[in-house]
C-alpha positions in Angstrom: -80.4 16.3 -46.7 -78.4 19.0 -48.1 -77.4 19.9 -52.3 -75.3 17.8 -54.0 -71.3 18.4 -53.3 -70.6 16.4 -56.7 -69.6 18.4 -59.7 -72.3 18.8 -62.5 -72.0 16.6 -65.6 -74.1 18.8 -68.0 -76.4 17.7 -71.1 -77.2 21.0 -73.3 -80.4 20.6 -75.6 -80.4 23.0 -78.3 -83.7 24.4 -78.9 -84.7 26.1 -82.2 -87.8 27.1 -84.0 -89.4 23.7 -85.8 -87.3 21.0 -83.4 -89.1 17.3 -83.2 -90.4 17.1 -79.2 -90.0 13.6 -79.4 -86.0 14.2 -80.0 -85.6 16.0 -76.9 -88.0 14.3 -74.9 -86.2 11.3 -75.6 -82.9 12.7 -73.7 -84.3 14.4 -71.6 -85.9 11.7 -69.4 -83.1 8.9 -70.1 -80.4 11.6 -68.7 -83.2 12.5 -65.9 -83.4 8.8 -65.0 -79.5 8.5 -64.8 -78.1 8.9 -61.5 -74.5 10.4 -62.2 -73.2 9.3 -58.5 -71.7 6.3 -60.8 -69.4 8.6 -62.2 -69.2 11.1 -59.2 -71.1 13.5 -60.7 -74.6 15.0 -60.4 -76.2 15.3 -63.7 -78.1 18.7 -65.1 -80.1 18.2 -68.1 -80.9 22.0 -69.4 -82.3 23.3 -72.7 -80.4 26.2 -74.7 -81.1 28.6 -77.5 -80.9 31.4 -78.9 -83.3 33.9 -77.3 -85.8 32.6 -74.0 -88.8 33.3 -76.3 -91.4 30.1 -75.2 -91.4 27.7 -78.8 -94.3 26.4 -79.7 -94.4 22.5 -81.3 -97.4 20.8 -81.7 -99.7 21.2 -79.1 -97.1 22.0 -76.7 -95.2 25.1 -75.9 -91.5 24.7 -74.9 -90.1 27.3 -73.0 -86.0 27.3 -73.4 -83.9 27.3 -69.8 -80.7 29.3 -71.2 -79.6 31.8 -74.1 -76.3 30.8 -75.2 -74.6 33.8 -73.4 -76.1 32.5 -70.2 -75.8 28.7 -70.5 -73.4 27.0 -68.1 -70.5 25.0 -69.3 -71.5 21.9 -71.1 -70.5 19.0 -71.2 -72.8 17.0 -73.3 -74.0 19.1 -77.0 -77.1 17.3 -77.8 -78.8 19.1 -81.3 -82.4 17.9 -82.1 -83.7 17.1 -85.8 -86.6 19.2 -87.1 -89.3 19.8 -89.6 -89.2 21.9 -92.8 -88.4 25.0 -90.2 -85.4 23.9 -89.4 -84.0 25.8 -92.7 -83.9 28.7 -90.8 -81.5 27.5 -88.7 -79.5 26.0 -91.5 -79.2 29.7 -92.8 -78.6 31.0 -89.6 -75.0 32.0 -89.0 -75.3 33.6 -85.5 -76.8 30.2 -84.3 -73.9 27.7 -86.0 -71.6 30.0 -84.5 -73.0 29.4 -81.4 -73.3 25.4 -82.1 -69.7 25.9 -82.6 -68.6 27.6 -79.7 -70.7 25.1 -77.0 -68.6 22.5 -78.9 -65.3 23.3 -78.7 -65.7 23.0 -74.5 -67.5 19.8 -74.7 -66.7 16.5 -74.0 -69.1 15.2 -76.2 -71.4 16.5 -79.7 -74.2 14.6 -80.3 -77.5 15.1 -82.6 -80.5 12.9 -83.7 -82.3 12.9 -86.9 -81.8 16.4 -88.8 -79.8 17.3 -86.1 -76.8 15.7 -88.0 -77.6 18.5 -90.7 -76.8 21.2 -88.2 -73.8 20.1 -86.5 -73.4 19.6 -90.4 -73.7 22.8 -91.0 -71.4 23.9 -88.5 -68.4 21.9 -89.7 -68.4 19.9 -86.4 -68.6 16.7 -88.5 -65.6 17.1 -90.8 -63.9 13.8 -91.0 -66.3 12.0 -88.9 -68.7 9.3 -89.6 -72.4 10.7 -88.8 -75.9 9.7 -90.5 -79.0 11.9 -89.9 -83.1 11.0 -90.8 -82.9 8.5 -94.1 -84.9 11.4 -95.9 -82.3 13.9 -95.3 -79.3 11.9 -96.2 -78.5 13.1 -99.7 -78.0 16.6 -98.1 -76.0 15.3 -95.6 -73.9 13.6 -98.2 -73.2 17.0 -99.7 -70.8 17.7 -97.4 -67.4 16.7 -98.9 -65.8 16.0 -95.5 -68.6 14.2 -93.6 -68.1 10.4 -93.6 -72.0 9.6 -94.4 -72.6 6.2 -93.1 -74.7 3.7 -95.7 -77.5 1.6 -94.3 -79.9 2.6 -91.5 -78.0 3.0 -88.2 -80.1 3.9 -84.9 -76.9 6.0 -84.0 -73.5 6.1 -84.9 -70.4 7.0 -82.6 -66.9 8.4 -83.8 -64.7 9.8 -81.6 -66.7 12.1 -79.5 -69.2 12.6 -82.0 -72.8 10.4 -81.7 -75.1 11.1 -84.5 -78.8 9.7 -84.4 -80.8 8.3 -87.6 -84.6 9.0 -87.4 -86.9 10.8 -84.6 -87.3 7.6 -82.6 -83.9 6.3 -82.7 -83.6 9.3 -79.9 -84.3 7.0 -76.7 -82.0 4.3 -78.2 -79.1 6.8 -78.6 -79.5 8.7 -75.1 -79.5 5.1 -73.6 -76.1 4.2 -75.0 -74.6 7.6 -74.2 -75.2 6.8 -70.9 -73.3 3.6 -71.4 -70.3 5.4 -73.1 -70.2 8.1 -70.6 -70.1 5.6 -67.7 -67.5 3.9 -69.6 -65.3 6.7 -70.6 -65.7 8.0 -66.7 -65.0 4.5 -65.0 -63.2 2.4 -67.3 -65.8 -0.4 -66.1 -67.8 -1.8 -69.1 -69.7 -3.9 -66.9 -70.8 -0.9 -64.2 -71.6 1.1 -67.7 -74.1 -2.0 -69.2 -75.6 -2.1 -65.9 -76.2 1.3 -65.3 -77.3 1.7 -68.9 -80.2 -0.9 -69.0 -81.2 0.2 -65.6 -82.4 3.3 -67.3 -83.5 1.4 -69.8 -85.7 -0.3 -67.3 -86.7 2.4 -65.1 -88.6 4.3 -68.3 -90.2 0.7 -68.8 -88.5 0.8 -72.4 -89.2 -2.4 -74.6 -90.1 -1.4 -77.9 -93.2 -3.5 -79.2 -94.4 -1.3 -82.5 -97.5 -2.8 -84.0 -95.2 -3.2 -87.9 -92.5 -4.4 -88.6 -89.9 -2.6 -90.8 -89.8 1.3 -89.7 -86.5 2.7 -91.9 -86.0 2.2 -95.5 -83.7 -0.9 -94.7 -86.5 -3.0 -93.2 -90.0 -2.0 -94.5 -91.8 -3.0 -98.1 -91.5 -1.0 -101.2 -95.4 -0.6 -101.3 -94.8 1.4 -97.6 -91.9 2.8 -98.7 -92.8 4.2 -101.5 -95.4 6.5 -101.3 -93.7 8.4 -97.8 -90.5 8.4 -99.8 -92.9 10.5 -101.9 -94.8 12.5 -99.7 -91.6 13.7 -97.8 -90.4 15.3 -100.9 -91.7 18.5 -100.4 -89.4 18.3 -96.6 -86.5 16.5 -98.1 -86.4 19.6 -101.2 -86.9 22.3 -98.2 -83.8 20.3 -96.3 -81.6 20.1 -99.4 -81.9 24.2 -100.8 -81.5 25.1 -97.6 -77.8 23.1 -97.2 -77.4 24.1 -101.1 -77.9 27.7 -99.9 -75.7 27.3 -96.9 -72.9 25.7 -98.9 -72.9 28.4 -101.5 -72.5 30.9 -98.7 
């Protein structure tokens, strides 16, 4: 059998210094597991940043597909959240520009957790709803223009704009961007909710945790409390660095 004749529908991860794994592995297998020929095209899941230097998180070292110069057209923005290092990027001018420029060609801009901060950052969610990771809303709230939404969404979609809450909430979001991009292509809700939870199915998701109540909208105080607490030193790091950024 020969290559694909269908045009590419393609998902950009941004990569940067300090990204959560779990946030891109999350759309990276749900858009590997979605076969495009739904929507008539082939879909190409790549990774992008700023320089092909291999990044190292965790125990694992990530080794980035494109620079921004070289990256294809994209058609899907996706921008992980991070750790404290992600301040860098907040203070990074070069790389928001760059955040800026991918998004004014794509269909879609999405993020998960801190992720929210950087598109943020970038002004690409000026008069949008959005939320972030609960420990980094108050700097996402300092953004006069960005529509903060209260509570503790897995995701929340405006326009063309998909913003994730928390590291996990990752799968849950790429699942229903499947589902709106079906959608948006075909017009059939029913071919989009099929297609969607036969991802779903395919990476055998069916959340079980072990506790219930995993945001600040569903677990006890007594839990809450002390993480609240021991994320300070993250949430402080988070908040200068969009204080800083905001200054200019």
């Amino acid at each position: 059998m020969g290559e694909s004749t269908l045009p590419l529908f393609t998902v950009g991860i941004v990569l940067y210094e300090g990204f959560d794994l779990l946030d891109v592995a999350g759309p990276n297998e749900v858009f590997n597991f979605f076969d495009g020929t739904v929507i008539g095209r082939t879909i190409q899941v790549i990774s992008v940043a700023g320089a092909l230097t291999p990044i190292p998180v965790g125990g694992v070292t990530v080794r980035p597909g494109y620079t921004f110069e070289t990256a294809p057209h994209i058609d899907l923005l996706f921008v992980p959240g991070g750790g404290p290092q992600i301040a860098g990027s907040i203070g990074d001018l070069a790389f928001l520009a760059a955040l800026q420029a991918i998004a004014a060609k794509a269909t879609y801009v999405t993020s998960v957790c801190t992720g929210g901060i950087l598109l943020a950052c970038a002004g690409l969610l000026d008069g949008y709803q959005a939320t972030t990771h609960w420990a980094a809303v108050d700097s996402l709230k300092l953004f006069p223009e960005v529509k903060v939404v209260n509570g503790c969404p897995r995701w929340v979609h405006d326009g063309n704009r998909i913003t994730g809450g928390g590291i996990s909430s990752t799968i849950d979001e790429s699942i229903y961007m499947v589902e709106m991009i079906v959608a948006d292509m075909t017009h059939d809700l029913d071919l989009a909710q099929e297609t969607a939870h036969g991802v779903q199915l395919m990476i055998q998701y069916t959340p079980d945790p072990p506790f219930a109540g995993g945001d600040p909208c569903t677990v006890d105080y007594a839990v809450y409390e002390p993480v609240y607490e021991g994320m300070a030193p993250f949430r402080n790091t988070v908040m200068q660095a969009v204080v800083k950024h905001l200054a200019g």
